[in-house]
C-alpha positions in Angstrom: 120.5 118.0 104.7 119.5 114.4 105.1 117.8 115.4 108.2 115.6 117.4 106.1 115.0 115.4 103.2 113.5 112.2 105.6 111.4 114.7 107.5 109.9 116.2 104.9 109.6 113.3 103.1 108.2 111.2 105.9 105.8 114.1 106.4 104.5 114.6 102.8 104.2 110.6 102.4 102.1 110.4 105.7 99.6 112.6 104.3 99.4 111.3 100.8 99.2 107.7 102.5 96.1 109.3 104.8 94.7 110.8 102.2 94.5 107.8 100.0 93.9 105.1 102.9 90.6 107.8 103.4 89.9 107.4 99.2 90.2 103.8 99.4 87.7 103.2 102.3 85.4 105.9 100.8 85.9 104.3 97.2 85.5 100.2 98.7 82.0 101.6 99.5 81.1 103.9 96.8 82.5 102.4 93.4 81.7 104.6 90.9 84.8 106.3 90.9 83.4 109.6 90.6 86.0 112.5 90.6 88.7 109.7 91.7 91.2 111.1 89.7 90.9 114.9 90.6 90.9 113.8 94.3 93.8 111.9 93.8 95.9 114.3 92.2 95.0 116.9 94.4 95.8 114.8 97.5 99.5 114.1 95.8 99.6 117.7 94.9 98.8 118.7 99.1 101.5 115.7 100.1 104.1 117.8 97.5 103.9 120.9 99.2 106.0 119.6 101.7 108.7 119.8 99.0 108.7 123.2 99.0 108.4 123.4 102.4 111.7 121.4 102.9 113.5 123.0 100.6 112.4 126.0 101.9 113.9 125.4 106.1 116.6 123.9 104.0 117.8 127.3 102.7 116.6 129.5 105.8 117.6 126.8 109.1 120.9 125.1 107.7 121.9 127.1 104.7 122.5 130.5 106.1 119.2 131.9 104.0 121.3 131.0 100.4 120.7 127.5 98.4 121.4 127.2 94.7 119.7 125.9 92.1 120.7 122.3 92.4 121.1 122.0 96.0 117.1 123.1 96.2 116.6 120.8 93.3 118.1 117.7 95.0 116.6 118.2 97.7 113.3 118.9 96.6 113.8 115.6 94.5 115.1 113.5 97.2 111.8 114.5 99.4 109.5 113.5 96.5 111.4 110.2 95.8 110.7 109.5 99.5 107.1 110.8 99.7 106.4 108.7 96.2 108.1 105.6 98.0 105.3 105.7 101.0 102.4 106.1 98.1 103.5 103.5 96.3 104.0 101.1 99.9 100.7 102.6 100.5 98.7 101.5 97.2 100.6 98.2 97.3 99.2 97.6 101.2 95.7 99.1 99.9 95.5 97.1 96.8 96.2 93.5 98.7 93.5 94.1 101.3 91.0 96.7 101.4 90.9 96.6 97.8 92.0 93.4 95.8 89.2 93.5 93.5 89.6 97.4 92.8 90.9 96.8 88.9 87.8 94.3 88.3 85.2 97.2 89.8 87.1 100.0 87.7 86.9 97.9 84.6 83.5 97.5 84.8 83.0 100.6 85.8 84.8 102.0 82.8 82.5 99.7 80.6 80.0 100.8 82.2 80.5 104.6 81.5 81.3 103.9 78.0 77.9 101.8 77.2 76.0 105.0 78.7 78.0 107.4 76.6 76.9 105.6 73.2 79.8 103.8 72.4 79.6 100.9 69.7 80.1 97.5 70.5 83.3 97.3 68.6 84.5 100.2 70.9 83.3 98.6 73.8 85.3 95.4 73.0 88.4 96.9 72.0 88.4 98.6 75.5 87.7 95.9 77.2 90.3 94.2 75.5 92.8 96.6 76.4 91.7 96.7 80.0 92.1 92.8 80.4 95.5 92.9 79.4 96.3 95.5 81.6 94.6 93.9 84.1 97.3 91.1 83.4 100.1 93.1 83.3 99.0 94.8 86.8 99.4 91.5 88.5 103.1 91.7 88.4 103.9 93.4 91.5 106.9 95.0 90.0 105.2 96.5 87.3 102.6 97.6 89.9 105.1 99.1 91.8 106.7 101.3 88.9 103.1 102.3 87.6 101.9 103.4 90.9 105.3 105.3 91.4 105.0 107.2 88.2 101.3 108.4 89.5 102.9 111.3 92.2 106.4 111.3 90.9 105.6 113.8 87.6 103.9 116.0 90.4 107.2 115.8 93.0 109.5 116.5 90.2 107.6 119.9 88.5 107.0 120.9 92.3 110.9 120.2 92.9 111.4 122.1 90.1 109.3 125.4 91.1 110.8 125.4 94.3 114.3 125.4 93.2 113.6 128.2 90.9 111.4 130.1 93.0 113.5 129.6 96.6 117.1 130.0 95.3 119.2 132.4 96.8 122.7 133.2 96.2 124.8 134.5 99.4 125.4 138.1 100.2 
């Protein structure tokens, strides 16, 4: 079993790590953000099908073609801890070099949007308000660290949680 949870794992958090290492360098370029968050979550959702996949040639390779409920479960939520772990190394290395000035170019951009959409100055300045403190908090590396982990991990757990309902099999 262990076998397959760091395979899989390793495997899903390579290509999330790829695929965000790709955003980054497209994003350092191009800052306007533009359908970040869809590509994102689609990239952590492609790195998460490895989850079912382990679970999966967990049941049919070392289980005898059976796996309950909670096996699959703990599993699947074992191989998501470990793909989340690599996305979350991954930001951390992205975020100190290719982009260390990423929160001050999404602030603005944010700003930015919200000026063209009509917003009042008040809005504006409550918002920017909010940002700079988050901005602050960010800086912790610890609180970094839990943020960026709670990005994928809502994805890894519901896809956990499909695949132990959809892929459990009692024996014969």
């Amino acid at each position: 079993m262990k076998k397959t949870i760091l395979n899989f794992g390793l495997i899903s958090g390579a290509i999330g790590a790829v695929l965000m290492l790709a955003s980054a360098l497209y994003y350092k370029s191009n800052p306007d953000f533009k359908g970040g968050e869809l590509y994102g979550y689609l990239g952590i959702f492609l790195s998460m099908i490895f989850v079912y996949l382990g679970v999966k040639s967990y049941r049919d390779k070392e289980s005898g073609g059976a796996i309950s409920f909670g096996k699959a479960f703990q599993i699947g939520i074992f191989i998501s801890i470990i793909s989340c772990l690599i996305y979350v190394l991954t930001w951390m290395f992205v975020y100190a070099t290719i982009m260390p000035d990423f929160m001050e170019k999404y602030i603005t951009h944010t700003l930015e949007q919200l000026q063209a959409s009509g917003a009042s100055a008040e809005t504006i300045a409550a918002e920017s308000q909010k940002m700079d403190e988050f901005k602050t908090m960010y800086q912790n590396p610890l609180v970094r660290f839990g943020l960026t982990f709670l990005e994928p991990f809502p994805v890894g757990f519901l896809v956990s949680l499909i695949s132990a309902i959809v892929l459990r099999k009692n024996a014969a």
